[in-house]
C-alpha positions in Angstrom: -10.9 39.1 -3.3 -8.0 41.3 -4.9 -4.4 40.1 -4.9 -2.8 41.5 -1.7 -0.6 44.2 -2.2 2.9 42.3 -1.6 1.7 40.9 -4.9 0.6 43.6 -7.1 3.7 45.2 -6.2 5.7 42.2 -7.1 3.4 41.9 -10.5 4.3 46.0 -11.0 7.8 45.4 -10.7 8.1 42.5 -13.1 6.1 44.3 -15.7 8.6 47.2 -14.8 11.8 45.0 -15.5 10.2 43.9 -18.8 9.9 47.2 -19.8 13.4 48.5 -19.1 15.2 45.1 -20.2 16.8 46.8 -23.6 19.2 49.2 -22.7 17.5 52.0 -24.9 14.2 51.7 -23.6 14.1 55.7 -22.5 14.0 56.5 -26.0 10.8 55.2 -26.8 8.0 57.1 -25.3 5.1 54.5 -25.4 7.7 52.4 -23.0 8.6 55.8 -20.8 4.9 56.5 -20.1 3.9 53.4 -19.1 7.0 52.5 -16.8 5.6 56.3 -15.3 2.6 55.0 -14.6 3.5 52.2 -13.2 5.7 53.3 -11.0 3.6 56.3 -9.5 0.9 53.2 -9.1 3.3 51.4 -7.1 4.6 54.8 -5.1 1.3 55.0 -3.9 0.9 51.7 -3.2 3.7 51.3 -0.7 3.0 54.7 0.3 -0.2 53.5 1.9 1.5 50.6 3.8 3.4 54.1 6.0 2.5 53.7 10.1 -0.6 56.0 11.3 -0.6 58.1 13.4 -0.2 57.6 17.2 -3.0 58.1 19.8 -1.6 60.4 22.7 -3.6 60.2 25.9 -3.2 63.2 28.7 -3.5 62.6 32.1 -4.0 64.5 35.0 -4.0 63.0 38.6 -4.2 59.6 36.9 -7.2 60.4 35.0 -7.5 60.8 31.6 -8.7 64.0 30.6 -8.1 63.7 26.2 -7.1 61.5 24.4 -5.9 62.0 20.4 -3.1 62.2 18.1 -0.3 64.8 18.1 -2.3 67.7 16.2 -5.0 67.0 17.6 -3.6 67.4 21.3 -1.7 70.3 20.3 -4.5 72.7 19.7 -6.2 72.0 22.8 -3.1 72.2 25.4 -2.0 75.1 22.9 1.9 73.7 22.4 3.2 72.0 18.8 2.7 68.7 17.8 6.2 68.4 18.1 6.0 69.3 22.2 3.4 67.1 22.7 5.2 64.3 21.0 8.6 64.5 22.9 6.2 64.7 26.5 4.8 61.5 25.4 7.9 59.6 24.3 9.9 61.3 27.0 7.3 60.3 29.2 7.6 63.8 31.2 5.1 66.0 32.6 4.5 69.3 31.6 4.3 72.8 33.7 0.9 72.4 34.2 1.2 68.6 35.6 0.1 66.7 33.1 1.2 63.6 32.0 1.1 62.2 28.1 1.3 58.9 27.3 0.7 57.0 23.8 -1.9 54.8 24.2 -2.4 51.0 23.6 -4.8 50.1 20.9 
């Protein structure tokens, strides 16, 4: 098994510090390309670790009738992802009577 990612990015950062310790270490380029790389190694990294999306579920009469995340809601009631995400965190039903809730996993 790989290292978990808590400690690559620790092991990313040190090799970071080591490189930036002297003061004038953005003059060399050798030292400015590889602090590049790994920082857009670690960016992505941490940039995995972001929350997924949310599964909506819409209900009409107490029975679900589709279930999916924001976008892919939207294009089958026909409002924005945005909409559909305020009825489900608001908890409100729409003018049609349906309900949307986010759903458990």
């Amino acid at each position: 098994m790989g290292k978990s990612i808590n400690a690559e990015n620790e092991a990313l950062m040190q090799q970071i510090m080591k490189l930036t310790y002297d003061e004038k270490w953005e003059e060399d380029e050798k030292v400015v390309t590889e602090v590049t790389r790994l920082g857009k190694k670690l960016w992505a990294q941490t940039k995995d670790n972001r929350r997924s999306a949310k599964i909506i579920g819409v209900y009409w009469k107490e029975k679900i009738i589709a279930k999916g995340t924001s976008k892919e809601i939207a294009g089958v009631v026909d409002y924005t992802p945005g909409t559909v995400n305020t009825f489900a965190r608001t908890k409100r039903n729409d003018p049609k009577g349906r309900q949307y809730r986010y759903l458990e996993l």
